[in-house]
C-alpha positions in Angstrom: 15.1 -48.9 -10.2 14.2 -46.5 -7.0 11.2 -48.7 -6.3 13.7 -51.8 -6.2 16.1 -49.8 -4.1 13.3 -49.0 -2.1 12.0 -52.4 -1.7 15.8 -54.1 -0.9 16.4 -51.5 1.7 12.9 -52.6 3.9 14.0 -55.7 3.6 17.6 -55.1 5.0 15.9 -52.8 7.3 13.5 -55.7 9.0 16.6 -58.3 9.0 18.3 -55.3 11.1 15.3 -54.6 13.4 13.7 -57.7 13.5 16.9 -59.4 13.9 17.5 -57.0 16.6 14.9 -57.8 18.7 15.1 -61.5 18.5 18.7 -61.5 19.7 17.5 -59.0 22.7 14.5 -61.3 22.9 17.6 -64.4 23.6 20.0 -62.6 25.1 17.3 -61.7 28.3 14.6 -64.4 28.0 16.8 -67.5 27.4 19.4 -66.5 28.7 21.8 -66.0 26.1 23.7 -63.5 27.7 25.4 -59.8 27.4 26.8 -60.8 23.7 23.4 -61.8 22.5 22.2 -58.7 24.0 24.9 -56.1 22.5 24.7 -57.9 19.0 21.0 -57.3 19.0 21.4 -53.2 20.0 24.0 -52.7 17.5 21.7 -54.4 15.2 18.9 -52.0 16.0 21.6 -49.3 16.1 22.0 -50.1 12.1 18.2 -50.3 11.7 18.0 -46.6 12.6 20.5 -45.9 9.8 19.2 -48.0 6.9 16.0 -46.4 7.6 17.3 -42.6 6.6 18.5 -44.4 3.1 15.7 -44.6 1.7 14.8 -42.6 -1.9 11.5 -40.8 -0.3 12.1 -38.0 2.1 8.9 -38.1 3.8 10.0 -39.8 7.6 6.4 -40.4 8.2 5.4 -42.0 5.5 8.5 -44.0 5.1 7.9 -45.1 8.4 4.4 -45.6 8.5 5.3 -48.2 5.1 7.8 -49.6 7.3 5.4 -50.8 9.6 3.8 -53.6 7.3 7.4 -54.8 6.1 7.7 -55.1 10.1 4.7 -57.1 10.6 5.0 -59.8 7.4 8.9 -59.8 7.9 8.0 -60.4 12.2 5.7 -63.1 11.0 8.6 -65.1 8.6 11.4 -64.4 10.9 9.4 -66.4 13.5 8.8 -69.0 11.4 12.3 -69.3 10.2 13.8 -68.8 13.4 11.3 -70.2 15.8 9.0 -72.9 14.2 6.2 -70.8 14.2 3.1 -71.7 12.0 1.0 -68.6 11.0 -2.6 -69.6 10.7 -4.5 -68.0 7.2 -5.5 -64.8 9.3 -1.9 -63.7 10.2 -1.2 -64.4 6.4 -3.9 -62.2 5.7 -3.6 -60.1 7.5 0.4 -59.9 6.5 -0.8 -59.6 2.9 -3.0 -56.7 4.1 0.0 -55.1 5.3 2.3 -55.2 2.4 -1.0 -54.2 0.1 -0.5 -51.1 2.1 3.3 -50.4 1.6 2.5 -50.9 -1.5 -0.2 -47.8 -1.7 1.8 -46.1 0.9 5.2 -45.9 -1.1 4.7 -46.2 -4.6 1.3 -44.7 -5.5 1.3 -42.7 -8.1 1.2 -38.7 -6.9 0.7 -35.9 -8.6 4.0 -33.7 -8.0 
């Protein structure tokens, strides 16, 4: 259940992020606008926040996991929103990534 948890609060926590910076992204580079713009900070705003929610209280690693939920969610959010077509490498190396949240998070430790 904690390693579900775990798993469904990454995810929420790349919509928030990712989501974040694509609205920033609009907002500035196509000229979206101010609304574009705030809805993306408040989005990384709640990013920050989901983060601290997760059941392991270690920020680096946590984090550190984080970072390949970033990369394969940043690789689907562009092709959702955006059209774009990863070639095998950027799947690979997305696969790569979540091979190492996987080691990263839920490992088995001893203590």
């Amino acid at each position: 259940m904690l390693i579900a948890r775990s798993i469904a609060l990454f995810v929420l926590a790349a919509l928030l992020e990712i989501g974040g910076a694509w609205l920033v992204w609009q907002g500035i580079r196509d000229h979206r606008g101010w609304i574009w713009i705030g809805a993306g900070i408040l989005a990384l705003g709640a990013y920050g926040f989901v983060a601290t929610l997760q059941p392991d209280a270690n920020f680096g690693r946590v984090l550190a996991a984080y970072g390949g939920v970033f990369v394969a969610g940043s690789l689907a959010w562009g092709m959702v929103a955006d059209g774009f077509r990863p070639d095998r490498w950027d799947v690979l190396g997305a696969l790569v990534c979540l091979a190492g949240v996987g080691l990263i998070m839920y490992a088995p430790r001893n203590g």
